[in-house]
ROTI-398093 format. One record per residue (C-alpha): residue in one letter; y, x, z. Coordinates in steps of 0.001 Angstrom, whole numbers. Layout:
<atoms>
- a | Y | X | Z
...
</atoms>
This chain:
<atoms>
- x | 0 | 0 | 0
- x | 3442 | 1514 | -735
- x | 6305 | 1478 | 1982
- x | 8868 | -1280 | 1254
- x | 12278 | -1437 | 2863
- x | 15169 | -3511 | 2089
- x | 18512 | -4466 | 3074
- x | 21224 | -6942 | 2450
- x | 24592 | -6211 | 4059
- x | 26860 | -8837 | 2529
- x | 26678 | -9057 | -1692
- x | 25191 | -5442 | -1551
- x | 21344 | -5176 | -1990
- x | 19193 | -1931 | -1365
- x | 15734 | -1293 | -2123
- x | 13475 | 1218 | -1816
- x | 9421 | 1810 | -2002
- x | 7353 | 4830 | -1267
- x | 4358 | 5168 | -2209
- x | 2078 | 9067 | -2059
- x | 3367 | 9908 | -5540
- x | 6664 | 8410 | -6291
- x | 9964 | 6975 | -4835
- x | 11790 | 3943 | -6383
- x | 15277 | 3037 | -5656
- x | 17403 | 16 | -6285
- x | 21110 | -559 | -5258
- x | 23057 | -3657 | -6465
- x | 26883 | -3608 | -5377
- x | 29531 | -5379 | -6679
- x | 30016 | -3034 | -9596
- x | 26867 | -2390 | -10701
- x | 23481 | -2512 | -10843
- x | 21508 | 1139 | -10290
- x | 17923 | 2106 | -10063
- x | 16520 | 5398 | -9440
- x | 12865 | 7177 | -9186
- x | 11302 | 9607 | -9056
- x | 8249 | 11191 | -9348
- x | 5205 | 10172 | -12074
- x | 6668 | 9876 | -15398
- x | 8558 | 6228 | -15955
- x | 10346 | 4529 | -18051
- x | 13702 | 2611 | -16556
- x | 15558 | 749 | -19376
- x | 19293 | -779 | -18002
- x | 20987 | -4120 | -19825
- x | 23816 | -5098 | -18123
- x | 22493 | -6230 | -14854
- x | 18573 | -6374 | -15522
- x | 16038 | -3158 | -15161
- x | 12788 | -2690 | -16433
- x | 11070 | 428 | -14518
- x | 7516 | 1404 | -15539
- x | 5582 | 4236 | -13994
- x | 1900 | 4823 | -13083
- x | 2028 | 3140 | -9647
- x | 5178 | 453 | -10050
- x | 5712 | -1649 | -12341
- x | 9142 | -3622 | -11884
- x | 11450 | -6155 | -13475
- x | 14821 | -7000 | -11825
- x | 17093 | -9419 | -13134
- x | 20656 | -10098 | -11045
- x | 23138 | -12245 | -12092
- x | 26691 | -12835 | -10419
- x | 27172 | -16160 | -9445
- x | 30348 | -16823 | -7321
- x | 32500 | -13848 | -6300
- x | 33938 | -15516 | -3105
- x | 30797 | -16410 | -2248
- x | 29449 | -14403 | 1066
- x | 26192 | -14014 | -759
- x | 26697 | -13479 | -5202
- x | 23715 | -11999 | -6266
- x | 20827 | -14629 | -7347
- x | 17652 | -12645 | -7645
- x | 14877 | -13196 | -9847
- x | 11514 | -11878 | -11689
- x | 10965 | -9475 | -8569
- x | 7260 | -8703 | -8436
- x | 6114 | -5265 | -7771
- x | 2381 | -4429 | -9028
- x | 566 | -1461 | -7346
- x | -2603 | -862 | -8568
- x | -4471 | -4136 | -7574
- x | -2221 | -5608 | -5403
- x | 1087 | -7721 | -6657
- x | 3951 | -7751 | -4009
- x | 6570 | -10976 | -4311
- x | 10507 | -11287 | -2946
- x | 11622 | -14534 | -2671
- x | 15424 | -14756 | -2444
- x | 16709 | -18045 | -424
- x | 20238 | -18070 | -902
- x | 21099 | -20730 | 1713
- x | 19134 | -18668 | 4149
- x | 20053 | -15676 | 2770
- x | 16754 | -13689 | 2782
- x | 13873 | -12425 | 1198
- x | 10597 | -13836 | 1570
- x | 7892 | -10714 | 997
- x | 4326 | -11674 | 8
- x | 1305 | -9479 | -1296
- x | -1720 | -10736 | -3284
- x | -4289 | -9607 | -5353
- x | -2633 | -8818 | -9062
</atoms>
């Protein structure tokens, strides 16, 4: 299983998982939209506010779009499901409770 930890301070969003080979990083601010990793060979392709990052353990697909700026909470999250080898890990954003629900199943 890989480590997952994420936070949400206010319309930011920060992501990371660990797992014995690689590191994947995702930060959504504001501004932008930024994904990092490292380790096996990937391939991370950016449009606008969506990511597509494939390497030999993670397979991920992030797609964030602003809603309202004045809102406390602007990003609505969707398509985030993380395979790792046989296992598929889920986030559920809830935007009137403002969290993620995490959930791990057989891919």
């Amino acid at each position: 299983m890989p480590f997952v930890d994420l936070e949400i301070r206010g319309t930011d969003i920060d992501l990371s998982i660990e797992t014995d080979d690689e590191t994947l990083e995702l930060d959504v601010t504001e501004d932008e939209t930024d994904l990092e990793g490292r380790g096996n060979p990937a391939s991370l392709e950016r449009d606008d506010n969506e990511v597509e990052y494939r390497s030999a353990d993670i397979d991920v697909e992030w797609t964030s779009e602003r809603l309202d700026i004045d809102r406390p909470v602007d990003v609505d999250v969707r398509n985030e499901e993380f395979e790792y080898r046989d296992q598929r890990l889920s986030f559920d954003w809830d935007a009137d409770r403002r969290e993620f629900e995490y959930t791990c199943r057989d891919a």
